[in-house]
N, C-alpha and C positions, 0 to 999 in steps of 0.2 A: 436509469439502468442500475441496479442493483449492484453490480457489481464494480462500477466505479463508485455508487454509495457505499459501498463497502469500503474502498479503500481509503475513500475521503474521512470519512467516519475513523478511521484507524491512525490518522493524521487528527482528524479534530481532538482526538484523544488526550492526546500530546499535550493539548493547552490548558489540561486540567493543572497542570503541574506548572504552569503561572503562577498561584496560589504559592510555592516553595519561595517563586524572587524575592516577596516580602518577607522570606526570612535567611534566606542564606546571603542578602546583599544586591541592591538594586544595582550599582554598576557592572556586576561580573558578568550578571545575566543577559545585558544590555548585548556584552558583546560576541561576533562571530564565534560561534564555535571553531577549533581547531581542524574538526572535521572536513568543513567546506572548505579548506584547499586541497584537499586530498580527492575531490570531486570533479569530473570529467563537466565540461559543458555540453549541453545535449543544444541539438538543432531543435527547429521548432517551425510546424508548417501544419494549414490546415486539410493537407494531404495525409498527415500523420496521425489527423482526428478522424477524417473520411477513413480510412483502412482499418482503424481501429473497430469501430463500432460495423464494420464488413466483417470483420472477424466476428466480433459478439454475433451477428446479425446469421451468418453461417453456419457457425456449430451451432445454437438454436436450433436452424430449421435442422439440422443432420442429425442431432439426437430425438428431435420431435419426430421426424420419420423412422428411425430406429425404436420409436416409446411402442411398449410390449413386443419388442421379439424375443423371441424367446435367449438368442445368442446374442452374448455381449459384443458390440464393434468398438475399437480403440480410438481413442479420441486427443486430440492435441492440440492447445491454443498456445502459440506463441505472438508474447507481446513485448515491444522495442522498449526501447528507453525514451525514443522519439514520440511513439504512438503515448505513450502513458503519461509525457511530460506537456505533450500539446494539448491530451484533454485534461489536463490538469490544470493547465494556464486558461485554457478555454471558461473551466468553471471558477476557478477564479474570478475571471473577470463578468463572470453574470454574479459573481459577489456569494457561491455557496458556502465558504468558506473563509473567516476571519484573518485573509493571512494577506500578504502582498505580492510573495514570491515561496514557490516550492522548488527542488530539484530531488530527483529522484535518479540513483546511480545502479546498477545489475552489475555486480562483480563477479569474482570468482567465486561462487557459495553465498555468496551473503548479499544483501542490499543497503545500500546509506543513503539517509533522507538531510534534506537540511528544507528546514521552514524559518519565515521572517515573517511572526504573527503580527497583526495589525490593531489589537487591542487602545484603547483612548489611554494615551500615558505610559501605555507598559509594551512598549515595540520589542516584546523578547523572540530572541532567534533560539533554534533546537537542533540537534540534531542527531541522529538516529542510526546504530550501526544493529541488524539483527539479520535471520533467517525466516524462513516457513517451511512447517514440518507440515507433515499431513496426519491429522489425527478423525477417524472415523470420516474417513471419505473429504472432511473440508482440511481450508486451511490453519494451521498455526502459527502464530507468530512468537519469535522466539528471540526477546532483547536480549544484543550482546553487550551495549554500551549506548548509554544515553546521556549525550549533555544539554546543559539548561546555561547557554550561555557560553562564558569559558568553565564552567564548573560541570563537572562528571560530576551525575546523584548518585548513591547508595546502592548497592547490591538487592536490598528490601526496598525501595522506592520502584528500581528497575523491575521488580518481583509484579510489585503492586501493581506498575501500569500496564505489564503484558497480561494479568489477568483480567483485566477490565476492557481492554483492546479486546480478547479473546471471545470474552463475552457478548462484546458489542457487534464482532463477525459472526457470532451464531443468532443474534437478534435479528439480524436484517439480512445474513443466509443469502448472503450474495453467488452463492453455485447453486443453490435453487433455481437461479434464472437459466444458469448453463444446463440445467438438468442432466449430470454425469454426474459418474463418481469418480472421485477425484482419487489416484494413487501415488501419483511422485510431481514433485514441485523441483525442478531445476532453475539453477541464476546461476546467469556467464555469459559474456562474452557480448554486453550490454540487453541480454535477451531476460522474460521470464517464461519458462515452458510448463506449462498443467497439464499435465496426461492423465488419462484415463478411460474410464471405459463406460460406454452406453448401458444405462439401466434396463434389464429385462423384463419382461411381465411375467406375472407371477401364474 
């Protein structure tokens, strides 16, 4: 699925910036960001993975039977904190992703991630406070604050990785799978909601 490769992807991102611990101090990195306590613990159930990919699985076929009409129909995927944290542990553990543990939090506006990569020698923890904007129909992400450890990077570091995340969501075009166009991206109230509207034929 695309579009959990996309997310994962936007996570593996993250560990490029491993590379910084050997310079700004291997024990600071080592430890918990300040962030993850400020993080809700999410449930976790293989009913949360089944519902999930029912979603993916539904808008599909509803935009595919909507592909060329000529009127646009409104379109809406809301995804839990549950559903996204269970396939996330799910891929995890088939080993997609070099980490041990993720948590993924839907606030008021914003989202914060915390990972604990699993690299040989360098067990560095991250964590992630941003948004998603919507630019030309997909999504954007938009770091508000990124630690590497106990240490907050740079405003220009912060810079660096959300365009390279950015890039890496238009390479593998994860709402190409949704086939919509995407117009508003809300987070709240542990939900994330993608609205939009059915492509018409031309």
């Amino acid at each position: 699925m695309k579009i959990l490769q996309g997310f994962l992807i936007f996570m593996g991102a993250l560990a490029t910036l491993v590379v910084i611990a050997l310079v700004v101090g291997y024990v600071m990195v080592l430890l918990t960001p300040d962030t993850r306590a400020n993080m809700r613990p999410v449930a976790l159930s293989s009913e949360a993975v089944d519902s999930f990919n029912k979603k993916l699985s539904d808008i599909k076929k509803e935009t595919a039977a909507a592909e060329g009409s000529k009127t646009a129909k409104p379109v809406q995927l809301v995804v839990t904190e549950e559903e996204i944290n269970s396939t996330i542990v799910m891929a995890l553990a088939e080993g997609t992703m070099p980490a041990k543990e993720m948590l993924v939090n839907f606030n008021d506006g914003y989202l914060m991630s915390y990972t604990a990569w699993n690299f040989p020698g360098l067990p560095v923890k991250t964590g992630v406070i941003g948004t998603l904007d919507v630019e030309k129909g997909k999504p954007k992400f938009v770091i508000r604050d990124f630690y590497l450890g106990k240490l907050p990077m740079p405003d220009g570091i912060d810079m660096g990785v959300q365009e390279w995340i950015n890039i890496l969501f238009q390479l593998n075009a994860p709402m190409e799978e949704l086939n919509f166009d995407l117009k508003e991206i809300t987070i709240g109230e542990g939900q994330l909601k993608l609205s939009g509207a059915t492509k018409t034929g031309k």
